[in-house]
C-alpha positions as CSV (number, residue, x, y, z in Angstrom):
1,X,-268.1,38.9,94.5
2,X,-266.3,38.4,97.8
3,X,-268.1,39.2,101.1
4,X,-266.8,39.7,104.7
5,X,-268.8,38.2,107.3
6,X,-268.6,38.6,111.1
7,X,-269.2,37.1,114.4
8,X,-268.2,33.5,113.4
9,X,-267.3,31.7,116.8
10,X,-264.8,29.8,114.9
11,X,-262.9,29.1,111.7
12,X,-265.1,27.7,108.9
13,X,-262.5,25.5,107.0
14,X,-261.6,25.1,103.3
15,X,-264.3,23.9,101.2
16,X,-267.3,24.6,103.4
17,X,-270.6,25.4,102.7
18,X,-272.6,28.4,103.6
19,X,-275.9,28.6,104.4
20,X,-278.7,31.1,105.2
21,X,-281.4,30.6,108.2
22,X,-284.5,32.5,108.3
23,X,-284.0,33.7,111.9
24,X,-281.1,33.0,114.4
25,X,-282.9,30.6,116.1
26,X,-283.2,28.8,114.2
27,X,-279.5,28.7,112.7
28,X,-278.5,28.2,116.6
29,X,-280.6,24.9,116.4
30,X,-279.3,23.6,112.7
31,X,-275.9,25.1,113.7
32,X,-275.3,23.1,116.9
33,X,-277.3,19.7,115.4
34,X,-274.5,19.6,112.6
35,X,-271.8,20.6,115.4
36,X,-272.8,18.0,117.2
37,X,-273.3,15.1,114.4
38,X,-269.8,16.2,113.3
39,X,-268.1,15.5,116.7
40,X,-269.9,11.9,116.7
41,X,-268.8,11.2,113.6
42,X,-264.7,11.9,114.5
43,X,-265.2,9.8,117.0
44,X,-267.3,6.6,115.7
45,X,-264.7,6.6,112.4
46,X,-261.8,6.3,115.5
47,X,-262.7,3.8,117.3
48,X,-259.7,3.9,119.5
49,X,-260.2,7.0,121.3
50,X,-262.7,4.8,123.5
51,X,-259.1,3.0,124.9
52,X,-256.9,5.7,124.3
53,X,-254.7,7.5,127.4
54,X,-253.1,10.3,128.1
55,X,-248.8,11.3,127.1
56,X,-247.8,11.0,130.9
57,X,-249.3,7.2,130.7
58,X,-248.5,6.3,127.1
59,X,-245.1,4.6,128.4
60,X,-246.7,2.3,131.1
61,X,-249.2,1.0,128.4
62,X,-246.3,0.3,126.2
63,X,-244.2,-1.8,129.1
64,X,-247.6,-3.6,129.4
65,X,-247.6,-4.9,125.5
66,X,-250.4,-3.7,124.8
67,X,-250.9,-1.0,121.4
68,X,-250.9,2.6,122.9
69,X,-253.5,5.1,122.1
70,X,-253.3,8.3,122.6
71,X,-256.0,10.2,122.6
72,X,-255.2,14.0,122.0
73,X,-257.2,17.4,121.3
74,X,-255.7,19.5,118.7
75,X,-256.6,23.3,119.0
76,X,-254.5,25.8,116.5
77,X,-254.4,29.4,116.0
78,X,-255.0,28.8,112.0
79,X,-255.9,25.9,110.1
80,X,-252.3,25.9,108.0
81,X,-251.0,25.3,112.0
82,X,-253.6,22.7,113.0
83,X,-252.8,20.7,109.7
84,X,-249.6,20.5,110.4
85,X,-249.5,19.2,113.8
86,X,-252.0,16.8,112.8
87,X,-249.9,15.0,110.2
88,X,-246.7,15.4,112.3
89,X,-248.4,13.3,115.1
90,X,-249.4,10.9,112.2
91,X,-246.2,10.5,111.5
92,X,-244.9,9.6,114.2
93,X,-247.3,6.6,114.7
94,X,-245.3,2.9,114.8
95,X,-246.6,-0.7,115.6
96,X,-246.9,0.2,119.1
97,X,-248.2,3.6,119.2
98,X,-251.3,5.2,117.7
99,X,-252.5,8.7,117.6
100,X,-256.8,8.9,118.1
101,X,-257.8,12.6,117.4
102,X,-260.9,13.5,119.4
103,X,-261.1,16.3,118.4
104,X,-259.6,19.2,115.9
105,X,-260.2,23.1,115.7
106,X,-258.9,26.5,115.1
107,X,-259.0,28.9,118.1
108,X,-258.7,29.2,121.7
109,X,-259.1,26.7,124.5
110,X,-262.5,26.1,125.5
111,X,-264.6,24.9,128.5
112,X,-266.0,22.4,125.6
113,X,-263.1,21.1,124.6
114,X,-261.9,20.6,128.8
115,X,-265.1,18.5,129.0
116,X,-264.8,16.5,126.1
117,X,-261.1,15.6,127.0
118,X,-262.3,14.6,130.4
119,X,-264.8,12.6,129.1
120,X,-262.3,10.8,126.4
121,X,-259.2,10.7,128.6
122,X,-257.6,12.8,126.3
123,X,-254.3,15.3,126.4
124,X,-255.5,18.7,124.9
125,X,-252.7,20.5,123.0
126,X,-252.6,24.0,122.4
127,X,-250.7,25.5,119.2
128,X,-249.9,29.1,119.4
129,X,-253.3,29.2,121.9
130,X,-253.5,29.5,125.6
131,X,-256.1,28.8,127.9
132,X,-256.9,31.7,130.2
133,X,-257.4,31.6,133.9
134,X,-260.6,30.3,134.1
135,X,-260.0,27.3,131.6
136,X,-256.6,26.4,133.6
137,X,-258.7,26.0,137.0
138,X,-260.9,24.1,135.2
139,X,-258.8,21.3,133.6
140,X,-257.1,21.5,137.1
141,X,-260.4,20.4,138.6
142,X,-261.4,18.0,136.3
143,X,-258.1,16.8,135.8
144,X,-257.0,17.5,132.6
145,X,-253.6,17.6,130.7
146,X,-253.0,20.6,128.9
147,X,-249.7,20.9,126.4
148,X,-249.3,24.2,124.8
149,X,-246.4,24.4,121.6
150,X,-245.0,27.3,119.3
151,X,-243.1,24.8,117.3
152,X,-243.9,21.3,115.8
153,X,-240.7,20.2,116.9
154,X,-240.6,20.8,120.6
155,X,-244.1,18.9,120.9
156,X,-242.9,15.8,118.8
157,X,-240.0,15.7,121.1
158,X,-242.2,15.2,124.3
159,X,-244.2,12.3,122.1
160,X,-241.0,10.7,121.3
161,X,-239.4,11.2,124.8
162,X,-243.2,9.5,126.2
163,X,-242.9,6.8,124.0
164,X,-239.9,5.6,125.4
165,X,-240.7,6.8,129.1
166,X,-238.6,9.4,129.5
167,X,-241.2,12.7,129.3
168,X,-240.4,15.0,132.1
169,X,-239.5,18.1,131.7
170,X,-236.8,20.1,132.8
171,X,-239.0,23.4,133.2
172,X,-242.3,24.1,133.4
173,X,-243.9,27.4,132.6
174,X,-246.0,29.4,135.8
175,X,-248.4,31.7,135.2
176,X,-247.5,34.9,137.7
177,X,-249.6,37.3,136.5
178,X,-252.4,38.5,134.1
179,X,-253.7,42.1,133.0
180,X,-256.2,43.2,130.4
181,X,-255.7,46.1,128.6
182,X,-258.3,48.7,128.9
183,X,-257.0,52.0,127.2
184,X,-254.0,52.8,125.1
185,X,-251.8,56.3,125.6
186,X,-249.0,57.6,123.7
187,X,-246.2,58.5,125.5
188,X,-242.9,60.3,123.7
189,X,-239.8,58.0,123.8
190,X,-241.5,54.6,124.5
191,X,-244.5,54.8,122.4
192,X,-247.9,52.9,123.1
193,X,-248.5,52.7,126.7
194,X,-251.4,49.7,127.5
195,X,-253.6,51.0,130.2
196,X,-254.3,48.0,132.4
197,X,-256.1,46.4,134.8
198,X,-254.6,43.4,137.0
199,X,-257.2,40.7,137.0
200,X,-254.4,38.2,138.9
201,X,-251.5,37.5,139.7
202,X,-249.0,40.2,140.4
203,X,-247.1,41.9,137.2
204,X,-243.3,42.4,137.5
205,X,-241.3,44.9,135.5
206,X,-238.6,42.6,133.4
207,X,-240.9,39.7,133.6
208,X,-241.5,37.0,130.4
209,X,-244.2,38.2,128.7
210,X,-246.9,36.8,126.5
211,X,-249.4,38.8,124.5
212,X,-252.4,37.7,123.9
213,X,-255.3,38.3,121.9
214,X,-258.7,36.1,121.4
215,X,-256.4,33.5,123.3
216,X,-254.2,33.7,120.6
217,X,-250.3,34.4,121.4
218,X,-249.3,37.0,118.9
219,X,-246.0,38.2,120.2
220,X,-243.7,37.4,123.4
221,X,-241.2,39.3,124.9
222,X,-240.7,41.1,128.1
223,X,-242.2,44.2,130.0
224,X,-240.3,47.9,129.3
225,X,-241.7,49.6,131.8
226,X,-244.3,49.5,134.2
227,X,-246.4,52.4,135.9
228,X,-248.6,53.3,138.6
229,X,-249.5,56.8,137.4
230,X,-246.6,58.7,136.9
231,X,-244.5,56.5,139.3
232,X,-241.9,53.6,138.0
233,X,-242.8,50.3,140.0
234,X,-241.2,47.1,140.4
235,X,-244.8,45.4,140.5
236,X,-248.2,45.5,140.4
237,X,-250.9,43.8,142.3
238,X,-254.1,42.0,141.7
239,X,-256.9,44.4,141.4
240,X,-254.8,47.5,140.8
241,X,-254.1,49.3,137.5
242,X,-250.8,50.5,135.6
243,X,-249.3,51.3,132.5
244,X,-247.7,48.9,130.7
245,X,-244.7,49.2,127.2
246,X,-243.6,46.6,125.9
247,X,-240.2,45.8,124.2
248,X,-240.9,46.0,120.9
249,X,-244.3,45.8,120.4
250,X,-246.6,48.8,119.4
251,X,-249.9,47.2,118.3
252,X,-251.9,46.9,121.7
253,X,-255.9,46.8,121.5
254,X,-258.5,47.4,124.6
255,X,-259.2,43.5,125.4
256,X,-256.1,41.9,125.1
257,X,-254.2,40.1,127.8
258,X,-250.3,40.6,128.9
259,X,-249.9,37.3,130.4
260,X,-246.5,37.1,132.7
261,X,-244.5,33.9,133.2
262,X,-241.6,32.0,134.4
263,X,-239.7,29.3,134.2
264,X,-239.5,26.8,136.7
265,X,-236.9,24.2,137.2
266,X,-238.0,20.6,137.7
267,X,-236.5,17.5,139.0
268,X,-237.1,14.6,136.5
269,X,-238.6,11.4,137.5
């Protein structure tokens, strides 16, 4: 008979087996042992990612003559995504170019998967995931490339335009705000009302909005209105709270994150 189970920290995929422990501890111990034997084995049975380098430098290793490897992380809201982008990128292999996945997973960015691209010299893409804050300062700091997609064909485009040296883009996506929600109101007219906190940033009525929720984008839109008790406001600061509708999109839980963004124009080298 089918079973739900709960508290996974990721995505078990197709096929896999499950198995019983008689005490947490010890399925911690067994758990991370095979997590880690896994991750060795990806990477002994692609021996490339040792040489591999990142998309901004795949063009200069090309001009060189050598065989360019990139070395990329693949994280995916659900498996059907992270397939997908997997054997796009295989496809677009040639001669000259190889793809070395490091590593492959369903769900949101972690601190893991920042240290094991800084350790491989890899480019983490995101599918449908974002980091949050804390992951962004961190690939920052350890200088990590992070490449986050909604659609295959907007990330093959940046491989192909890197391929042939020509990968700058034209905008770049800043991150101007971020608020958790905390409560959830009903208010007549405009419907659920997210109760907020602003953990940074600033939030701005009208802004680009993306909604997450376990790191996972699940709609994208803009801000309705915005509140400071009963008051219509223009903005909202770090560390101050406000109401917050969006257009078109009722189903808001305690926990998630309205992420604000804009676009910003680029010169192209």
């Amino acid at each position: 008979a089918p079973v739900q189970v709960l508290g996974l920290s990721a995505v078990p995929g197709a096929g896999e087996e499950f198995r019983s422990a008689p005490d947490e501890r010890t399925a911690r111990t067994v758990a991370g042992a095979r997590e880690q034997r896994f991750r060795a084995m990806n990477q002994r049975g692609d021996a490339r990612v040792q040489r591999g380098v990142k998309l901004e430098d795949i063009f200069t290793q090309i001009q060189a003559g050598e065989i360019a490897t990139l070395n990329v992380i693949v994280k995916a809201d659900v498996h059907g995504s992270l397939e997908a982008v997997t054997e796009s990128l295989r496809k677009l292999e040639r001669d000259d170019v190889r793809a070395a996945f490091v590593h492959r997973g369903v769900g949101t960015i972690t601190e893991n998967d920042i240290s094991l691209a800084a350790a491989t010299n890899a480019t983490l893409i995101g599918f449908n995931v974002r980091p949050d804050r804390k992951i962004r300062e961190l690939a920052e700091k350890e200088g990590v490339e992070i490449r986050t997609y909604e659609v295959i064909y907007k990330l093959l485009e940046d491989i192909e335009k890197a391929m042939k040296g020509m990968l700058a883009p034209e905008f770049v996506e800043v991150v101007t705000g971020e608020a958790e929600v905390r409560e959830i109101f009903k208010a007549p007219k405009v419907g659920a009302v997210a109760g907020c906190s602003v953990v940074s940033g600033v939030i701005t009525r009208g802004s680009r909005v993306r909604f997450l929720r376990d790191g996972t984008i699940i709609w994208k839109g803009n801000i309705n209105t915005l509140r400071r008790f009963k008051d219509d406001v223009k903005e909202v600061r770090e560390g101050f709270e406000c109401g917050i509708s969006l257009t078109d999109f009722q189903d808001l839980k305690p926990g998630d994150v309205i992420e604000t963004y804009d676009l910003k124009e680029v010169e192209r080298v």
